[in-house]
N, C-alpha and C positions, 0 to 999 in steps of 0.2 A: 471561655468567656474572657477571661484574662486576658487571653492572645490577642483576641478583640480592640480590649480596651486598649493595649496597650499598641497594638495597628494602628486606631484611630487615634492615639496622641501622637505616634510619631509621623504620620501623615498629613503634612497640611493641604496636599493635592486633595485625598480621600475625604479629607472634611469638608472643605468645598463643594467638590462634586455632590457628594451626600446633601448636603444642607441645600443647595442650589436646584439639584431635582428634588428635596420635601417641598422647597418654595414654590419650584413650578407647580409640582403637583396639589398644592394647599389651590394653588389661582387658579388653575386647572377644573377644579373640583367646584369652588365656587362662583367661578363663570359661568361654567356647566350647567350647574343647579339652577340659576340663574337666567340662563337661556329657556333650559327646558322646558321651567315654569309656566316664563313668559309663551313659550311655542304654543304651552299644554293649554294655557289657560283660555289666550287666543283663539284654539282651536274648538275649543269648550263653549266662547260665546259665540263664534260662528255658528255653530250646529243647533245654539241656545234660539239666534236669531232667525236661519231658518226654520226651525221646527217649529216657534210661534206664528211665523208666516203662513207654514201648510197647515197647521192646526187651525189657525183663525178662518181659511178658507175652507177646509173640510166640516168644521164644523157650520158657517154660513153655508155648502149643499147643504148638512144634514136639515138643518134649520126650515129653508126651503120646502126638500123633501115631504116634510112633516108639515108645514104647513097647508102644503098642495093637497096631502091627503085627506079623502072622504070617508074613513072608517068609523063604522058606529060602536062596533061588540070589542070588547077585550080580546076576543082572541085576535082580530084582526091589527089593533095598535100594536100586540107583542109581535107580529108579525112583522107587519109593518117595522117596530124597533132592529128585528132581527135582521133584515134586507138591508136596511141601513149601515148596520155595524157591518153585515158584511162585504156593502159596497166598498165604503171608510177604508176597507183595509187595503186597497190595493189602490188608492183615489190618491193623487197629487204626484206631483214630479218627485217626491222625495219618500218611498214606500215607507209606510209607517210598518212596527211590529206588530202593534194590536190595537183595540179599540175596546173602550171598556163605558158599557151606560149603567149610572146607577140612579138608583133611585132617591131624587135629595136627601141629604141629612136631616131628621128630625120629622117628615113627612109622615103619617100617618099609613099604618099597612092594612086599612081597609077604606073600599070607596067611601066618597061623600060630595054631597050635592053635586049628586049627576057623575062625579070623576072616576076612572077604573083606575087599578093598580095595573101596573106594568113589572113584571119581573129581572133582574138584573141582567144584562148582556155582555158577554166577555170574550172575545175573540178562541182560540184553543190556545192554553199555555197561561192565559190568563185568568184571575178571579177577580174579585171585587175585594178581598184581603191583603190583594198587593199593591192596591192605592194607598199611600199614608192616610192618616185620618185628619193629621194638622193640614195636608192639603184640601182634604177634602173641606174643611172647616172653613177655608179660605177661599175657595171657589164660590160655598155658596154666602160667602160676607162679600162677592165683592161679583160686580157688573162687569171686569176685564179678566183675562187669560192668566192662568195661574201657573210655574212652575217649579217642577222640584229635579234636581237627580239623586235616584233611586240608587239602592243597592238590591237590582229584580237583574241578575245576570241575565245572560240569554245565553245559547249553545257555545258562544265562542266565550264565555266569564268577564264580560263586559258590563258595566253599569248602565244604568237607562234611563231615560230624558222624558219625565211625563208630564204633559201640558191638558190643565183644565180647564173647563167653561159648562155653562149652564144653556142647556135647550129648553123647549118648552115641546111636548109632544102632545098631539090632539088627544080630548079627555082626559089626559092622565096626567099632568101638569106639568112641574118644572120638574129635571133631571138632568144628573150633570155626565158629560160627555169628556172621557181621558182618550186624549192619544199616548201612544208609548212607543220613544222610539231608540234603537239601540245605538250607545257611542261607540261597537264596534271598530268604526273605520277610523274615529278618531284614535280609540286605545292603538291601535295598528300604526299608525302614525308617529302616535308620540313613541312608541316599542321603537318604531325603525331611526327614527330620531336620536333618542338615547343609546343606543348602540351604536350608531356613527359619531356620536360625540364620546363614547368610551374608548371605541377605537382613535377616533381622533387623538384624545386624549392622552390613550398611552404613546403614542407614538410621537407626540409633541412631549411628554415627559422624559422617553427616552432622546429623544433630538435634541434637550436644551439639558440635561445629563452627558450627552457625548459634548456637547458643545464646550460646555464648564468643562468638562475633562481636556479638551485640548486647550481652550486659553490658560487653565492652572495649570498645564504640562509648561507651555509655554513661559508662562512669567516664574514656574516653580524650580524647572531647571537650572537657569542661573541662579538663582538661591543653593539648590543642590552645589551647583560646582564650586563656588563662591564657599560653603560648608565646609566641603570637603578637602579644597586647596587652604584653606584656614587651619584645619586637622592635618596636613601635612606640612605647612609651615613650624605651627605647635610641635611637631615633631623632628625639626630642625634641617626640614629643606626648604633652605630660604630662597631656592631659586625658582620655586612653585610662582606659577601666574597662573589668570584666567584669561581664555581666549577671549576675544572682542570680535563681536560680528553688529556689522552697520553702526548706525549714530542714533538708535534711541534714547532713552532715558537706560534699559539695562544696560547697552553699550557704555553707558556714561559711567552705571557703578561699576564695570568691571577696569574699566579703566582707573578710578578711583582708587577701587580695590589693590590694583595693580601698583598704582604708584605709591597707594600707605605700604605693601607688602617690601615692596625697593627702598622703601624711607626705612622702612621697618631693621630691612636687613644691615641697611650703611651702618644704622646708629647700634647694631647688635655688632656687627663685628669690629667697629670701633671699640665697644667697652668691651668683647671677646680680649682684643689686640692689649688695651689700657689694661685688665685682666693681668693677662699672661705679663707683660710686661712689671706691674707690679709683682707677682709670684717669683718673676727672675729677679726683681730688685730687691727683694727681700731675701730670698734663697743663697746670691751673690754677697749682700749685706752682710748675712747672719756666716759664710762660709770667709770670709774677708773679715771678720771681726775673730774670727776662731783664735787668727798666728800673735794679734797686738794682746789679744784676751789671753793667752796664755802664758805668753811673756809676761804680761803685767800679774798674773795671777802666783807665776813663781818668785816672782818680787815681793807681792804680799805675804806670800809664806813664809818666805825670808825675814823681815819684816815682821810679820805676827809671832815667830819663833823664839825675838831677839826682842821684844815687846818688853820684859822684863827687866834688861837694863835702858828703857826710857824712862823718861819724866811722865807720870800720870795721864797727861793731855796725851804726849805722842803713842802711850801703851793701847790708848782706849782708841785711837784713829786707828794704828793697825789693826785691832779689832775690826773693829766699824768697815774697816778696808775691805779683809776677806771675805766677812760676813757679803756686803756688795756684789765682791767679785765672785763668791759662788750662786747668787740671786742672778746675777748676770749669765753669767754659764748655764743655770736653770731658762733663762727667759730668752738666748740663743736656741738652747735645744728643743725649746717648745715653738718658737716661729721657724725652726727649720722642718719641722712632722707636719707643722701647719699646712708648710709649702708644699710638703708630698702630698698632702690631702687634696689641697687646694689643684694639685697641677695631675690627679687622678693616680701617683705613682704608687701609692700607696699598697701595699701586697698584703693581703690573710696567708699565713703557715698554720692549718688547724693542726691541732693532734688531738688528740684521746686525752685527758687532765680529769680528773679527781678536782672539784672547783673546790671543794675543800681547804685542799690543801694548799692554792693559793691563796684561800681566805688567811691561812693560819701564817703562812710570808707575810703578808699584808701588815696583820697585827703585830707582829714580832719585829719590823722592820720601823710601824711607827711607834710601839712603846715606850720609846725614849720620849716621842714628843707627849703622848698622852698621860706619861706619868711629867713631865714638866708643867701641864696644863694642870692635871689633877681629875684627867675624867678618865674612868675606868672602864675596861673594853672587854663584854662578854659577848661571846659566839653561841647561840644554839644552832645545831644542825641533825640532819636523820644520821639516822646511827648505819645505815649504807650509804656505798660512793653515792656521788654527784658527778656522775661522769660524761661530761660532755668535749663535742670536736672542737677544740678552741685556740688561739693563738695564746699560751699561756702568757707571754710574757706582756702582749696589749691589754686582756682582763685583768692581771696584776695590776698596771698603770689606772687602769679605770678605778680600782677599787680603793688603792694609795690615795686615789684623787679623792674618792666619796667619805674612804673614814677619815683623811688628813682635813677636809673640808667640815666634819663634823666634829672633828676636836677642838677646830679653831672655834668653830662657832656656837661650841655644846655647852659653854658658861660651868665648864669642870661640872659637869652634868652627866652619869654615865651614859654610853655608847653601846646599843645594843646594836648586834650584827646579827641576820637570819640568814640561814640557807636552806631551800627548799627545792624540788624537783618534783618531777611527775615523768610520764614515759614519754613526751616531745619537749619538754624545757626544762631547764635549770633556772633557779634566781637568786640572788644576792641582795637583800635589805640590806641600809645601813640607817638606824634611827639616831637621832641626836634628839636632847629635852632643851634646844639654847634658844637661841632669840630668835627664830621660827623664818616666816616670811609672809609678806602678805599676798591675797590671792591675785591682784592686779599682776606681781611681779614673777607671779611662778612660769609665765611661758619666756622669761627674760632668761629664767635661770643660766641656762647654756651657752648667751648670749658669749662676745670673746669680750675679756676685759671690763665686765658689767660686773658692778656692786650692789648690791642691795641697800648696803650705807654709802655712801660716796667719801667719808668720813673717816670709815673705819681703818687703821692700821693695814697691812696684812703684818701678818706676826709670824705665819710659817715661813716667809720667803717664796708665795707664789706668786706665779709668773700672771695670772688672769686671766689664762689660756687652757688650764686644768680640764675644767667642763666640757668646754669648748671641743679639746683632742679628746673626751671622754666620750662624749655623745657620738664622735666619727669612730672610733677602734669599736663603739656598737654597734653604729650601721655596716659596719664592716662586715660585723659576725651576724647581722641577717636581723638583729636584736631589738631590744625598748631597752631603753635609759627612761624612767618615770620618776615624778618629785612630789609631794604632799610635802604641805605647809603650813603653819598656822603662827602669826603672831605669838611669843609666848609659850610656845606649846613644840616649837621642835620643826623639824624637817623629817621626810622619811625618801630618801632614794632607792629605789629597788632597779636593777640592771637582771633583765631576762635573754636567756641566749637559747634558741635551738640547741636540744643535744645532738644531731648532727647536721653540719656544714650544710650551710644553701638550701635549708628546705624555713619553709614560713611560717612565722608563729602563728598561734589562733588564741591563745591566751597565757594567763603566765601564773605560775604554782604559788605564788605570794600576791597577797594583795596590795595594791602600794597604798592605799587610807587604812590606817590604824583601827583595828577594830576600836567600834564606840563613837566612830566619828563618819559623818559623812560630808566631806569638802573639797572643793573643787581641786583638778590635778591636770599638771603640766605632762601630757606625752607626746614624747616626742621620738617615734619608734622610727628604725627603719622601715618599716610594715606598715600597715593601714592600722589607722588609729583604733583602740579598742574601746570598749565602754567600761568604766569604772563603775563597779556596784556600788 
């Protein structure tokens, strides 16, 4: 059923077609109904009207008949009734099925002044029990021709047509006279009727089904192709077109098509070209500034060494100097990793690493800065390795980044560090308690050169590039770089890696929201995003 459903949405031919034959077949159905009716009904009062014609005349014989006659004795009127009826049935151009004489309604069942009773006469197959009684009722209220159809089948399971009227029979008075005659030929008719309009039918449901299928093939195709050269564009052949056949209106989108896909590609490979050109002007820049930057920087040394016999102002400028010129040297080497990122050069060297233990580098390397800040750096970890395939020396850099980033900003606030693993991942937490961030800002985080205060100092000497080359040596390693935030309340960065090389995460052994809190979080994996509990 699935497969089904999931056919009919990707099919806009299939749903056409489908809904196009329900349509047919809905009109189909009630034109039909609609015909047959009218045929059936038609055919109903034709039979209606001859059969009061022959009944009116067979009943003026009977009438006749009966009056012609000389009979004195009862037996001779039953007689006489019985020749009658059985004349009646084979009498007019339209052979009746029977004849039925009763003896009026209400009439008395013993002679009086002078009149004999006459016994009930019913052709064979008939009785006198298969006249209605409301017709009967009504023949004798009324001086004209009375009728009804019957549910009195006959051999073939037809209904039947019975028309009444009142004779008068010598001595034995009024009695009313039923002809009965079978809609056989009609039911036969409207049977063969309705079966040529079923067949009709289906085969006009299938003809305007196949029909829909080839006009939706028709206008569907160029949509299909039109799809698919879109999906191969998307996929960076920009020299995909769609053919052009004639000058209709699809000719007209493919041609359309055609010329946005051209437009498409000029203005792609201009900002490709402006791209790469910026990547070399920056890579050139930052490789051209290396020889003036070093020179100038052993100057400073010089200078910042000799600090001691200046004058107060000049002691604090050579400060100030080097302090610059190795902020400088930081903010070359980070637009130069940029540019390998940027221009795909970029290499993974996994090995086997104990993440551990470059947790414990990381802390030992910024403990100068964290004990000048005042915020204090504990590690919990499992008490076995953490061993995943990793380019030790880029997960170093990621993680300088995340605890050097939470020193700054941890308001001398301790810095808790987690590491956790499970048998497909490793992760590294880094919690800070400083001035948090807000939820609009957390998918900025990684942003290059983005603040959260525009305001704020940096005080470590970063370049504003940290997160930035953080979030790529993750994607590198197959990984999530993930951030929770809260005004107030802290930052928590958790960096998850495959334990080994090039296979895909499916989730990661730490959580990045802080138990007790459920709030919104910035991921931004190499992998498909994951859901945060």
């Amino acid at each position: 059923m699935g497969r089904l459903l999931a056919r009919w949405r990707a099919s806009l031919q299939l749903r056409v077609v489908v809904l196009t034959t329900m349509l047919g077949l809905a009109v189909v159905v009630g034109v039909g109904s609609f015909l047959l009716d009218g045929i059936a009904d038609g055919l109903v009062a034709e039979r209606q009207k001859v059969a009061l014609a022959d009944a009116a005349r067979s009943a003026q014989t009977a009438q006749q008949q009966f009056d012609a006659a000389t009979t004195t004795s009862s037996a001779e009127v039953e007689q006489l009734a019985g020749d009658v009826v059985s004349a009646l049935e084979g009498a007019g151009p339209d052979r009746v099925r029977g004849v039925v004489l009763l003896r009026a309604t209400g009439a008395p069942d013993t002679a009086a002044s002078g009149q004999v009773v006459v016994r009930d006469v019913a052709s064979e197959g008939l009785n006198a029990s298969d006249i209605p009684m409301a017709l009967r009722r009504a023949v004798v209220a009324s001086d004209v021709q009375q009728l009804q159809i019957v549910d009195l089948p006959d051999a073939s399971g037809a209904p039947s047509l019975v028309v009444g009227s009142t004779v008068t029979l010598p001595r034995a008075g009024e009695y009313e006279l039923y002809f009965v005659y079978s809609l056989a030929s009609e039911e036969q008719t409207v049977s063969l009727v309705r079966t040529t309009f079923v067949g009709g039918g289906i085969a006009l449901v299938l003809l305007v089904g196949a029909v829909a299928w080839v006009v939706t093939r028709t206008v569907v195709e160029p949509v299909r192709e039109a799809a698919g050269t879109a999906e191969r564009l998307t996929g960076g052949h920009l020299d995909e077109r769609m053919r052009v056949r004639g000058t209709d209106d699809l000719a007209r989108l493919a041609r359309a098509f055609n010329e946005m896909a051209a437009g498409m590609q000029q203005h792609i490979e201009q900002l490709e070209e402006l791209s790469r050109l910026q990547r070399r002007f920056v890579s050139d820049v930052s490789h051209e500034l290396r020889t003036p930057l070093t020179t100038i920087r052993m100057a400073g040394e010089v200078l910042h060494d000799a600090r001691e016999g200046f004058d107060p102002a000049s002691a604090r400028s050579a400060e100030l100097l080097l302090t610059q010129l190795e902020r400088f040297d930081t903010l070359l080497s980070d637009l130069l990793e940029i540019s390998r990122f940027d221009a795909g050069a970029a290499a993974l060297e996994p090995d086997p690493q104990d993440v551990r233990v470059v947790v414990h580098r990381v802390v030992e390397f910024t403990a100068t800065l964290a004990d000048r800040r005042g915020s204090h750096v504990s590690v919990a970890e499992p008490s076995g390795p953490c061993t995943a395939e990793v380019d030790a020396r880029r997960i170093e850099r990621v993680l300088r980044n995340l605890v050097g980033n939470a020193i700054e900003h941890g308001e001398a606030r301790p810095i808790e560090i987690t590491v956790a693993a499970d048998e497909h991942a490793v992760a590294v937490g880094v919690r800070d308690h400083g001035v948090g961030l807000q939820p609009q800002q957390l998918p900025r985080v990684f942003d290059r050169f983005w603040r959260a205060d525009p305001a704020r100092a940096r005080t470590t000497g970063g370049s504003g590039l940290g997160l930035a080359i953080a979030l790529e040596d993750t994607r590198l390693h197959g990984g999530w770089l993930e951030v929770w935030g809260r005004p107030g309340q802290g930052c928590h960065f958790v960096l998850t890696v495959p334990r080994v090389a090039g296979r895909s995460l499916r989730s990661s052994p730490l959580p990045v929201v802080p138990l007790g809190w459920r709030e919104p979080v910035a991921a931004l994996p190499a992998g498909p995003r994951r859901e945060t509990p």
